[in-house]
ChimeraX commands (.cxc) that place a marker at each C-alpha (Angstrom):
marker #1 position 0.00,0.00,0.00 radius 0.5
marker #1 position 1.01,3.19,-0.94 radius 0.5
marker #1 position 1.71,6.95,0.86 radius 0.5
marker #1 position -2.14,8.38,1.28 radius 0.5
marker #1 position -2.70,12.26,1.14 radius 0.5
marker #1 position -2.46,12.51,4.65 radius 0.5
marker #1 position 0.59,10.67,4.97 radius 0.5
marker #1 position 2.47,13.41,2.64 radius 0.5
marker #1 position 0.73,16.08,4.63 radius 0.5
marker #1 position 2.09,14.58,7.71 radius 0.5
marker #1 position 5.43,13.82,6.46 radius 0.5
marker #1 position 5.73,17.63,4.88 radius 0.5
marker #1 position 4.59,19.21,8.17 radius 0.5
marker #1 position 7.61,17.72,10.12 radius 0.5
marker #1 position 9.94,18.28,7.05 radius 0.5
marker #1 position 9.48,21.81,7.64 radius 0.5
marker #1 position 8.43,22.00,11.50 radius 0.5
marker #1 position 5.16,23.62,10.66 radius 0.5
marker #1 position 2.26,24.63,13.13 radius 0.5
marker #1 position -1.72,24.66,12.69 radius 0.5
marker #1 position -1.11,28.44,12.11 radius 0.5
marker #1 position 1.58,27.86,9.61 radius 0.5
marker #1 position -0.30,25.32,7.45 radius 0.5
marker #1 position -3.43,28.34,7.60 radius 0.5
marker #1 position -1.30,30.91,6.26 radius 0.5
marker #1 position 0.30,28.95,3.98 radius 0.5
marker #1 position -3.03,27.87,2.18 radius 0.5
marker #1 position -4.11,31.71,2.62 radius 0.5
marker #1 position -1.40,32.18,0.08 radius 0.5
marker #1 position -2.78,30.49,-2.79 radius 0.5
marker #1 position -6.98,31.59,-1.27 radius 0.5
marker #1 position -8.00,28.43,-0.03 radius 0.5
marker #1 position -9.38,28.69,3.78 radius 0.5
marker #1 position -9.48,25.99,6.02 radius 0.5
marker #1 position -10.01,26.19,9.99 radius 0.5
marker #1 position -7.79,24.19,12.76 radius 0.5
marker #1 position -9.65,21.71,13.33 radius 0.5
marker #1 position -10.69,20.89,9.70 radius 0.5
marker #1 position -6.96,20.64,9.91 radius 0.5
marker #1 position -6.38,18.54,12.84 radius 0.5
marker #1 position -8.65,16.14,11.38 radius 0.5
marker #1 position -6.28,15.44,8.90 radius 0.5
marker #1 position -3.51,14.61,11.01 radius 0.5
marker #1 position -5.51,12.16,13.33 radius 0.5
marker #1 position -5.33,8.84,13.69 radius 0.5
marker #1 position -7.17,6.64,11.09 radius 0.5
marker #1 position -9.49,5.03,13.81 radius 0.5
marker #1 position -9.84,8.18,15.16 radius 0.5
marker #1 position -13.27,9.16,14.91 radius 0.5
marker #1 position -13.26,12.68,14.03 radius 0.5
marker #1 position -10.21,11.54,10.98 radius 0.5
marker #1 position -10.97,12.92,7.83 radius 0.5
marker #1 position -9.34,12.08,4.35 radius 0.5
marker #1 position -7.03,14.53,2.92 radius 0.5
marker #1 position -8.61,15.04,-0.29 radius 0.5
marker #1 position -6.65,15.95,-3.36 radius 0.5
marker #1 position -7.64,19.55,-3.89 radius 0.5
marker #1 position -6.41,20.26,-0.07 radius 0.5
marker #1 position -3.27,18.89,-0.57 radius 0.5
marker #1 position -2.70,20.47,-4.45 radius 0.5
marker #1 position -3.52,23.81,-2.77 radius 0.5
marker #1 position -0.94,22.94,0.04 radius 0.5
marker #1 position 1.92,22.14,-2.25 radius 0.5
marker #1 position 1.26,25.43,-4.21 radius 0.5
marker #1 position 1.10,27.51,-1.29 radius 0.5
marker #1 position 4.25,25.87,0.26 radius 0.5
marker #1 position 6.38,26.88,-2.79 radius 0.5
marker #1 position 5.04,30.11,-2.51 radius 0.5
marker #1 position 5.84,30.18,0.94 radius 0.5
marker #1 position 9.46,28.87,0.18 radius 0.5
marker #1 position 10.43,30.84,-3.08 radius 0.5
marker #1 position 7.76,33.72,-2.68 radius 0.5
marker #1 position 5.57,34.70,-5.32 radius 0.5
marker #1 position 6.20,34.07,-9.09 radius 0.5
marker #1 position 7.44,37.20,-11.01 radius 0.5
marker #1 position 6.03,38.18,-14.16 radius 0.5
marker #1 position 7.61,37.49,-17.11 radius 0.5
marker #1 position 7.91,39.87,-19.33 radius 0.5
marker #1 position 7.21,40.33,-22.97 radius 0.5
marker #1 position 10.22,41.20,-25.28 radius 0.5
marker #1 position 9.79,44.15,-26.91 radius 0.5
marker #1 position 9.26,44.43,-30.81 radius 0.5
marker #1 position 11.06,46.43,-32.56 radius 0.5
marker link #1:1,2 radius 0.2
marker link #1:2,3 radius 0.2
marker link #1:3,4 radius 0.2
marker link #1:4,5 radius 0.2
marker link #1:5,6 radius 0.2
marker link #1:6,7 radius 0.2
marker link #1:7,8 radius 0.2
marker link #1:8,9 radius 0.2
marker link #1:9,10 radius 0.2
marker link #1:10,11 radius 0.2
marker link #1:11,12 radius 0.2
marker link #1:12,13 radius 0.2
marker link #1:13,14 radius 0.2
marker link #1:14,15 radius 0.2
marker link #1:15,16 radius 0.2
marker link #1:16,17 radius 0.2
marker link #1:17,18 radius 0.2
marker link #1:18,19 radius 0.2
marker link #1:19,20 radius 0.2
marker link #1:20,21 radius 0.2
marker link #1:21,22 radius 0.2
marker link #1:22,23 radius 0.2
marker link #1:23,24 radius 0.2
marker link #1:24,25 radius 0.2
marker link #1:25,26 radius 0.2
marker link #1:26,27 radius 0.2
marker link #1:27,28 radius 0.2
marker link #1:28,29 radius 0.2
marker link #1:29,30 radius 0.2
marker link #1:30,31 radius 0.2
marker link #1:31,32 radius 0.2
marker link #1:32,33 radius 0.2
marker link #1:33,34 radius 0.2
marker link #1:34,35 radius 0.2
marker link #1:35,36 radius 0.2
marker link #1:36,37 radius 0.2
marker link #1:37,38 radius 0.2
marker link #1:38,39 radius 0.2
marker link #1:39,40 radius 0.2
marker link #1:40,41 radius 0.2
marker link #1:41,42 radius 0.2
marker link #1:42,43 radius 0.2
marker link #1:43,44 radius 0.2
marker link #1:44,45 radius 0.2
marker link #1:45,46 radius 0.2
marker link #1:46,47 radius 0.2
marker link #1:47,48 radius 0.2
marker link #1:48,49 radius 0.2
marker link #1:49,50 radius 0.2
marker link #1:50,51 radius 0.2
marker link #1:51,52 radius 0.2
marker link #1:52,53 radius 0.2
marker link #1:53,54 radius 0.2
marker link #1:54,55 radius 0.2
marker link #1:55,56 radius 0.2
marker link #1:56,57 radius 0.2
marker link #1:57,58 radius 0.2
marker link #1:58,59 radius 0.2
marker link #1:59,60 radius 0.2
marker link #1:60,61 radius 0.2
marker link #1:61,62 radius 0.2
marker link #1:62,63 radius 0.2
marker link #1:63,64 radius 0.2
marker link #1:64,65 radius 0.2
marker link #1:65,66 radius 0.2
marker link #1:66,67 radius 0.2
marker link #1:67,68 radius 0.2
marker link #1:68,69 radius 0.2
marker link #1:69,70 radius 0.2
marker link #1:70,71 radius 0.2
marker link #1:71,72 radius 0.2
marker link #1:72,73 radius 0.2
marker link #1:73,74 radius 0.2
marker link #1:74,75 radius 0.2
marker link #1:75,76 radius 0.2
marker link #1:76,77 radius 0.2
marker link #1:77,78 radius 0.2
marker link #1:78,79 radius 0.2
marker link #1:79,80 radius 0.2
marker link #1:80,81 radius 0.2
marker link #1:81,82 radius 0.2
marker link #1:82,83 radius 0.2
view
């Protein structure tokens, strides 16, 4: 059996020591609001009975927002000029 969603999330929130507040801001960055305990859910226990699945649009927005986070935001490229 493979890594699930919520094993990345877990494994990328210890990578880079982040808190509940972290993981909100970071997912501010790319507009996607979540609350603390939507996000503790993820990072219960499967038995647990308030788990939830990490679904794939939570942890795409993550990612994003992380290398925002890490790099900062993308510049513009600009257009060359025509002569």
């Amino acid at each position: 059996m493979g890594l699930t969603n919520n094993d990345i999330f877990k494994k990328l929130r210890v990578a880079h020591k982040l808190r509940d507040d972290d993981i909100v801001a970071i997912l501010k960055l790319v507009d996607f609001r979540i609350s603390k305990s939507e996000l503790g859910a993820f990072f219960r226990h499967e038995k647990h009975p308030k788990f939830m699945e990490c679904g794939d649009q939570v942890l795409r927005n993550f990612l994003n927002g992380l290398v925002i986070h890490l790099r900062g935001p993308m510049e513009k490229k600009q257009r060359p000029k025509s002569e």
